[in-house]
PDB file of N, CA, C and O in Angstrom:
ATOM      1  N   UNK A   1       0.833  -1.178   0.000  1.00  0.00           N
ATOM      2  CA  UNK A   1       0.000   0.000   0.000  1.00  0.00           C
ATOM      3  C   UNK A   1       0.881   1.246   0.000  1.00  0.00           C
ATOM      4  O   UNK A   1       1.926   1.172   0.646  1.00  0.00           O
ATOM      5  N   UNK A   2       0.554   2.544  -0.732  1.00  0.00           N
ATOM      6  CA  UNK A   2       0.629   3.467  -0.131  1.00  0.00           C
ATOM      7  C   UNK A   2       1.105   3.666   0.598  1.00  0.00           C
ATOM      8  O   UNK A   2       0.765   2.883   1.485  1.00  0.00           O
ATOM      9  N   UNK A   3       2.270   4.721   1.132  1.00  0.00           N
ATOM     10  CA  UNK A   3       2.139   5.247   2.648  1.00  0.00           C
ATOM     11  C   UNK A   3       1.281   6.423   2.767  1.00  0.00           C
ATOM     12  O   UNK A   3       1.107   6.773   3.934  1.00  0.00           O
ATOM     13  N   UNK A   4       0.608   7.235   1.741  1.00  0.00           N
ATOM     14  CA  UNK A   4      -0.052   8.156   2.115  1.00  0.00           C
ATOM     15  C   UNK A   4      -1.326   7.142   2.111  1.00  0.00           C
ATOM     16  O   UNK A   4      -2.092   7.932   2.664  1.00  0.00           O
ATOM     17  N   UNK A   5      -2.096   6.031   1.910  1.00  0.00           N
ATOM     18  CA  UNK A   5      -3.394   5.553   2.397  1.00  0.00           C
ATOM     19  C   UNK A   5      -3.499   5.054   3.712  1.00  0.00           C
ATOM     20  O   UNK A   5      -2.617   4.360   4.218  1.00  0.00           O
ATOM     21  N   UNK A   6      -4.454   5.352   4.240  1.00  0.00           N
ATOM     22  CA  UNK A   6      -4.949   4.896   5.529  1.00  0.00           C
ATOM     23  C   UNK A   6      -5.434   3.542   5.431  1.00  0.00           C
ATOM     24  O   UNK A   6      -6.525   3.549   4.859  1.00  0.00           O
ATOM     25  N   UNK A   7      -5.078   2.428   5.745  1.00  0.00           N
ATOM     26  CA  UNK A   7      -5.695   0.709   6.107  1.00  0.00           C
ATOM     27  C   UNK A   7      -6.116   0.227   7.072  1.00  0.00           C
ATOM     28  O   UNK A   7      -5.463  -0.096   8.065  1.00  0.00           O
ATOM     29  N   UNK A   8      -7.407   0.104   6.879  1.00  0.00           N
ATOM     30  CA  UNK A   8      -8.457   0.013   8.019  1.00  0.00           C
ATOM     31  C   UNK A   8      -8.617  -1.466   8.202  1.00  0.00           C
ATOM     32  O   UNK A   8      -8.120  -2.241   7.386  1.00  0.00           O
ATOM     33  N   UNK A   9      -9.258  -1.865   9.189  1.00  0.00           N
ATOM     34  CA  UNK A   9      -9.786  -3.173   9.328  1.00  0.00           C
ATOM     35  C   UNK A   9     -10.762  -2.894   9.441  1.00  0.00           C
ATOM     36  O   UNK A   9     -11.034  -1.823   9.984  1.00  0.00           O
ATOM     37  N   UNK A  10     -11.625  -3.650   9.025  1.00  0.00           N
ATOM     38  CA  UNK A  10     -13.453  -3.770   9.112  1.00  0.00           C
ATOM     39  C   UNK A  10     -13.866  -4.800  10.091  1.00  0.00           C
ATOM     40  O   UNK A  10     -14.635  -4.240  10.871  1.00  0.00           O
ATOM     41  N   UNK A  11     -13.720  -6.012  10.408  1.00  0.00           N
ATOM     42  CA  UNK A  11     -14.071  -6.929  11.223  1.00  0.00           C
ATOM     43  C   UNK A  11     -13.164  -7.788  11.969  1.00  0.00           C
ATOM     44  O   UNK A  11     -11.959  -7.707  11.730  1.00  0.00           O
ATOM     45  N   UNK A  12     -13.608  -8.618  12.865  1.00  0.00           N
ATOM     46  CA  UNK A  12     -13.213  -9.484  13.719  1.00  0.00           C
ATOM     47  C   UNK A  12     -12.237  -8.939  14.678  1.00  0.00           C
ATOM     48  O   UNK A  12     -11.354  -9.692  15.091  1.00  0.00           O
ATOM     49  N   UNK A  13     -12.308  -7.439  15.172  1.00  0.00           N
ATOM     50  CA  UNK A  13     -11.910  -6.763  16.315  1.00  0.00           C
ATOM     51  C   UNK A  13     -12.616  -7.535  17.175  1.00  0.00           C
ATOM     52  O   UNK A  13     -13.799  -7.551  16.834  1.00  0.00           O
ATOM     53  N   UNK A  14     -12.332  -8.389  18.451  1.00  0.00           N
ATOM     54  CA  UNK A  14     -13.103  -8.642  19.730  1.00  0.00           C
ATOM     55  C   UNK A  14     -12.198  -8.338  20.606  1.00  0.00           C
ATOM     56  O   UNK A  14     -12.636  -7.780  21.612  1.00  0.00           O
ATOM     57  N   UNK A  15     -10.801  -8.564  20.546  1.00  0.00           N
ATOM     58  CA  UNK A  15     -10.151  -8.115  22.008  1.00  0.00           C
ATOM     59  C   UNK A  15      -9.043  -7.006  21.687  1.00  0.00           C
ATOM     60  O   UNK A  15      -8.866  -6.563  20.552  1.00  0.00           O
ATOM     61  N   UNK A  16      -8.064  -6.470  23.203  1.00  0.00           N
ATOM     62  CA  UNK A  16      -7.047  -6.042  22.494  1.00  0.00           C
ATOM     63  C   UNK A  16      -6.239  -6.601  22.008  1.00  0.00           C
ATOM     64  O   UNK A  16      -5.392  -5.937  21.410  1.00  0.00           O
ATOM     65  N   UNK A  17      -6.154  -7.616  22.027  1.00  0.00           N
ATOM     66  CA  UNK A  17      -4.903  -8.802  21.909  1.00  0.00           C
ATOM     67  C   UNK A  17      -4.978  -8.467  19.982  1.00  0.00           C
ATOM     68  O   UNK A  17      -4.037  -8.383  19.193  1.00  0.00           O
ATOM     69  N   UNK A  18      -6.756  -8.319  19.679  1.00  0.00           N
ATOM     70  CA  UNK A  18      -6.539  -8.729  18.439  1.00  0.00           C
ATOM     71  C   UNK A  18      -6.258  -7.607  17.875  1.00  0.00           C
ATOM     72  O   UNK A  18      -5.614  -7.620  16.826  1.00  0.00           O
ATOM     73  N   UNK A  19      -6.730  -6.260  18.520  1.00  0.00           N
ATOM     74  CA  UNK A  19      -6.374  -4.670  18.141  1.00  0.00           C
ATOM     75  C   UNK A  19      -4.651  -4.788  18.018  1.00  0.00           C
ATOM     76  O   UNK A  19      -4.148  -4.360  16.980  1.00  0.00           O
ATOM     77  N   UNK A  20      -3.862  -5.300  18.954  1.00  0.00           N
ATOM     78  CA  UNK A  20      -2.608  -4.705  18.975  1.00  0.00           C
ATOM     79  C   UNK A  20      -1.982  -6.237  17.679  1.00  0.00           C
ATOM     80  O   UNK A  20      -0.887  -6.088  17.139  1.00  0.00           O
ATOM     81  N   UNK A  21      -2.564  -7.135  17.467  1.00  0.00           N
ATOM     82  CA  UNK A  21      -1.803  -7.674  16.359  1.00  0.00           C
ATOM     83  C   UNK A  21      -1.996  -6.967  14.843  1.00  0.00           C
ATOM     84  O   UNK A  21      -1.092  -6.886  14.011  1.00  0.00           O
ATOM     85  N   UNK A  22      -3.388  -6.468  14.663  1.00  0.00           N
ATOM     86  CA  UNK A  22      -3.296  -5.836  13.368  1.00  0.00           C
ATOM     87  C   UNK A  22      -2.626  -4.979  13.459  1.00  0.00           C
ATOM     88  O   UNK A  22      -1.750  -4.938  12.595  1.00  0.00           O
ATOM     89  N   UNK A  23      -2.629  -4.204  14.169  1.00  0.00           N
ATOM     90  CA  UNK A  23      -1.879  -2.745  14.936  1.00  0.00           C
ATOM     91  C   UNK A  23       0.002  -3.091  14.507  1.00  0.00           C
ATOM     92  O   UNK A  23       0.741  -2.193  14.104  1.00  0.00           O
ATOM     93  N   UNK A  24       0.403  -4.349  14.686  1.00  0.00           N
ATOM     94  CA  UNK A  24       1.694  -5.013  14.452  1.00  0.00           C
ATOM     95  C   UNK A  24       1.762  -4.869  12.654  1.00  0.00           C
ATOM     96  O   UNK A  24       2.690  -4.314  12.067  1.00  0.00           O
ATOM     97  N   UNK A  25       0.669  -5.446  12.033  1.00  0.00           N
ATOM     98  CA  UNK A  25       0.538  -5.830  10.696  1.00  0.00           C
ATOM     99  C   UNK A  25       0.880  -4.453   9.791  1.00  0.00           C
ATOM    100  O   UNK A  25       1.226  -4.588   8.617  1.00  0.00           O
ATOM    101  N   UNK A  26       0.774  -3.244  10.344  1.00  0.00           N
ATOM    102  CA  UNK A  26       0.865  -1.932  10.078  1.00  0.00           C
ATOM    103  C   UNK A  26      -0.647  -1.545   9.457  1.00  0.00           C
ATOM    104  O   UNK A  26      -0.593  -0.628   8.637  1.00  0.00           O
ATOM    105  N   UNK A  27      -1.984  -2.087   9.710  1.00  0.00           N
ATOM    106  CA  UNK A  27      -2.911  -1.470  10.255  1.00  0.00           C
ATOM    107  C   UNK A  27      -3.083   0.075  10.887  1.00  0.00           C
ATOM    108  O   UNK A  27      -2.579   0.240  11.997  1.00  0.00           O
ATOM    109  N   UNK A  28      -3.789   1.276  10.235  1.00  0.00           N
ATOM    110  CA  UNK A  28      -4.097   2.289  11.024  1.00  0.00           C
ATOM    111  C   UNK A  28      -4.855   2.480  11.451  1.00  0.00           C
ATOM    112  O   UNK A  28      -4.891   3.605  11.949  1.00  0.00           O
ATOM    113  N   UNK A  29      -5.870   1.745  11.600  1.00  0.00           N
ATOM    114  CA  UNK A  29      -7.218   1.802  12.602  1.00  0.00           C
ATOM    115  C   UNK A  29      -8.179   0.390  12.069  1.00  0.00           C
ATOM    116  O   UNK A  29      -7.778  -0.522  11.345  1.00  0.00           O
ATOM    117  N   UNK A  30      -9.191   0.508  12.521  1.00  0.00           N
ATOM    118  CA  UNK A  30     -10.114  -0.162  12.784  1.00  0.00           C
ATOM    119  C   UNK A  30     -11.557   0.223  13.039  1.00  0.00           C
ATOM    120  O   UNK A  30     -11.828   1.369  13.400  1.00  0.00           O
ATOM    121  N   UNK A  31     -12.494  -0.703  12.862  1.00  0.00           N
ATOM    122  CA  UNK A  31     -13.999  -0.740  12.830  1.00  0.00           C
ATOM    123  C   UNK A  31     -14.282  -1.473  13.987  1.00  0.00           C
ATOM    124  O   UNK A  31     -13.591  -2.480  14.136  1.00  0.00           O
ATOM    125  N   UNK A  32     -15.264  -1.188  14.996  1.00  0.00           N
ATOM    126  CA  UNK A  32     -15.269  -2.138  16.408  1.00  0.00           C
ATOM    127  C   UNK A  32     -17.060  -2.084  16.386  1.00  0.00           C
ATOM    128  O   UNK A  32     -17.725  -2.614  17.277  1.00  0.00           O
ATOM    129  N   UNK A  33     -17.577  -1.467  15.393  1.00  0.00           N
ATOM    130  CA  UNK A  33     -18.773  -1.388  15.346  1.00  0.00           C
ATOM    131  C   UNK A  33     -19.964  -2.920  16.345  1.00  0.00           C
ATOM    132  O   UNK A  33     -20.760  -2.712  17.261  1.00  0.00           O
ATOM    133  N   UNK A  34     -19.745  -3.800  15.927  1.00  0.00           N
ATOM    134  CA  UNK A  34     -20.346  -4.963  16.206  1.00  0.00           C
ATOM    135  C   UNK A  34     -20.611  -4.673  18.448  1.00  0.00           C
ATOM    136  O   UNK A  34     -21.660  -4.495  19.067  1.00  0.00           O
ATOM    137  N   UNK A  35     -19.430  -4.742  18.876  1.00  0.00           N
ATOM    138  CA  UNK A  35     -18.942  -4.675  20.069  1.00  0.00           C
ATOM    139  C   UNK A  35     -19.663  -3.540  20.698  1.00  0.00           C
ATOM    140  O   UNK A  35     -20.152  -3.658  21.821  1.00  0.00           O
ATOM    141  N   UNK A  36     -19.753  -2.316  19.930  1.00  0.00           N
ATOM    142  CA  UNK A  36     -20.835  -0.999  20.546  1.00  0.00           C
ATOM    143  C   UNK A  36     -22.388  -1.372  20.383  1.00  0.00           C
ATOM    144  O   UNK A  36     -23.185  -0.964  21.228  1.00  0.00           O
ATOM    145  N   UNK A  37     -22.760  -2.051  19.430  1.00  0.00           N
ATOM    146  CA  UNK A  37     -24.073  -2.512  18.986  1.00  0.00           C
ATOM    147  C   UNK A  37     -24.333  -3.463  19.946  1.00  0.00           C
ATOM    148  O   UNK A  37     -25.483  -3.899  20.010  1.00  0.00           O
ATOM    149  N   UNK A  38     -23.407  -3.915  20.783  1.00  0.00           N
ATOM    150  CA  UNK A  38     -24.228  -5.303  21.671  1.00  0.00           C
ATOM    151  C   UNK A  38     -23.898  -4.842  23.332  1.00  0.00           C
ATOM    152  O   UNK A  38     -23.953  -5.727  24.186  1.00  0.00           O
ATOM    153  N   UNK A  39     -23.608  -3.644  23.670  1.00  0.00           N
ATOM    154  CA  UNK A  39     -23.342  -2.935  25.081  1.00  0.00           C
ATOM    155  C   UNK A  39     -24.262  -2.100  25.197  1.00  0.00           C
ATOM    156  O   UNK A  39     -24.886  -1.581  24.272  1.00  0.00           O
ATOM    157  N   UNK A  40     -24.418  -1.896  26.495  1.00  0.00           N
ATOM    158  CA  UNK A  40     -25.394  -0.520  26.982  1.00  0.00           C
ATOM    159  C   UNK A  40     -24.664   0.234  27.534  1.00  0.00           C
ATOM    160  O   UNK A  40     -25.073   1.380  27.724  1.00  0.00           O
ATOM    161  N   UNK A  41     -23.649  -0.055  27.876  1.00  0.00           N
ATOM    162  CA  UNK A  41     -22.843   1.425  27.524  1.00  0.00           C
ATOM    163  C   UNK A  41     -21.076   0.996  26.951  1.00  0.00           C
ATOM    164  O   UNK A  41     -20.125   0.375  27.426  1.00  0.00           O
ATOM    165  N   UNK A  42     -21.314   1.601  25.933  1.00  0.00           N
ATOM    166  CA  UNK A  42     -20.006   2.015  24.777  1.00  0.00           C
ATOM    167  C   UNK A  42     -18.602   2.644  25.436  1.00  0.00           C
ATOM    168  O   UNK A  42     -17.430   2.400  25.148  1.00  0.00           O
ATOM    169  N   UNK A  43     -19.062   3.373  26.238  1.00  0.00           N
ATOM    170  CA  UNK A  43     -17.742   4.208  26.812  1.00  0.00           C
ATOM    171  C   UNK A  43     -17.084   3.392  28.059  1.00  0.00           C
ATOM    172  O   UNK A  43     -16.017   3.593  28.639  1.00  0.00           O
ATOM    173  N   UNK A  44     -18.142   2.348  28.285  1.00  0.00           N
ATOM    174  CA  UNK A  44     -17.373   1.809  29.442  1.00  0.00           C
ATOM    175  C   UNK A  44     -16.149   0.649  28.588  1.00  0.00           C
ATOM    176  O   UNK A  44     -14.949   0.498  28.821  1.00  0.00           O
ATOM    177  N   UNK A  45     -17.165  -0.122  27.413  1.00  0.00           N
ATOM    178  CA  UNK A  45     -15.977  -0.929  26.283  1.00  0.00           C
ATOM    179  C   UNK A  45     -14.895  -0.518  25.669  1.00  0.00           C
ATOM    180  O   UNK A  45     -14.105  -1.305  25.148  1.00  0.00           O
ATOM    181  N   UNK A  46     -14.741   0.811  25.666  1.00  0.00           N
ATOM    182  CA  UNK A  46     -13.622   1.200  25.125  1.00  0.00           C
ATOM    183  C   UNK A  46     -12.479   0.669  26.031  1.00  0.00           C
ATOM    184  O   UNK A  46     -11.520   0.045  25.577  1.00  0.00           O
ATOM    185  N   UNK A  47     -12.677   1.009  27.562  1.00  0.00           N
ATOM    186  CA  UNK A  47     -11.503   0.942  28.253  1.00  0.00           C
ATOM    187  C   UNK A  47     -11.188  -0.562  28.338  1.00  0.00           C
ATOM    188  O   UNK A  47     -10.110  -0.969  28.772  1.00  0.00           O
ATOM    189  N   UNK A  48     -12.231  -1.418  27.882  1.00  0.00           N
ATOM    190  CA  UNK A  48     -12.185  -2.676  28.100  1.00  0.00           C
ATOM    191  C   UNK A  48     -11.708  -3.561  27.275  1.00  0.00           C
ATOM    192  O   UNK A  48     -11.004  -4.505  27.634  1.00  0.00           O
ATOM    193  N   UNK A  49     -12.127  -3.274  25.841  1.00  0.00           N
ATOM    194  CA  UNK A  49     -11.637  -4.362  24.868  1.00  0.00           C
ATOM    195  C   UNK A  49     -10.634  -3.704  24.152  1.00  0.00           C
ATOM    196  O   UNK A  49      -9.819  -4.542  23.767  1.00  0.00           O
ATOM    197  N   UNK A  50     -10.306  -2.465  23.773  1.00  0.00           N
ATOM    198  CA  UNK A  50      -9.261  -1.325  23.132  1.00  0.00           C
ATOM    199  C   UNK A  50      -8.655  -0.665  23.666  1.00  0.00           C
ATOM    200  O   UNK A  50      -7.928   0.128  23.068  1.00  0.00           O
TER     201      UNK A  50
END
């Protein structure tokens, strides 16, 4: 890729374990969408799975 494109991941974020291996892969972010859709509260998952 590019170094000026941004490479996202779209799915299968569930832990950090799996955030910090794409994060290794040279990954610049990510989609965690699924994980906010199934909490009642979002801000408490952040500190939890990311």
């Amino acid at each position: 890729m590019p170094k000026d494109v941004a490479v996202i991941s779209e799915s299968g974020i569930k832990s950090r374990e799996d955030f910090e291996y794409i994060r290794s892969l040279g990954v610049d972010g990510c989609l965690i969408g699924t994980s906010f859709m199934k909490t009642q509260n979002p801000v408490e998952i952040i500190g939890e799975r990311i």
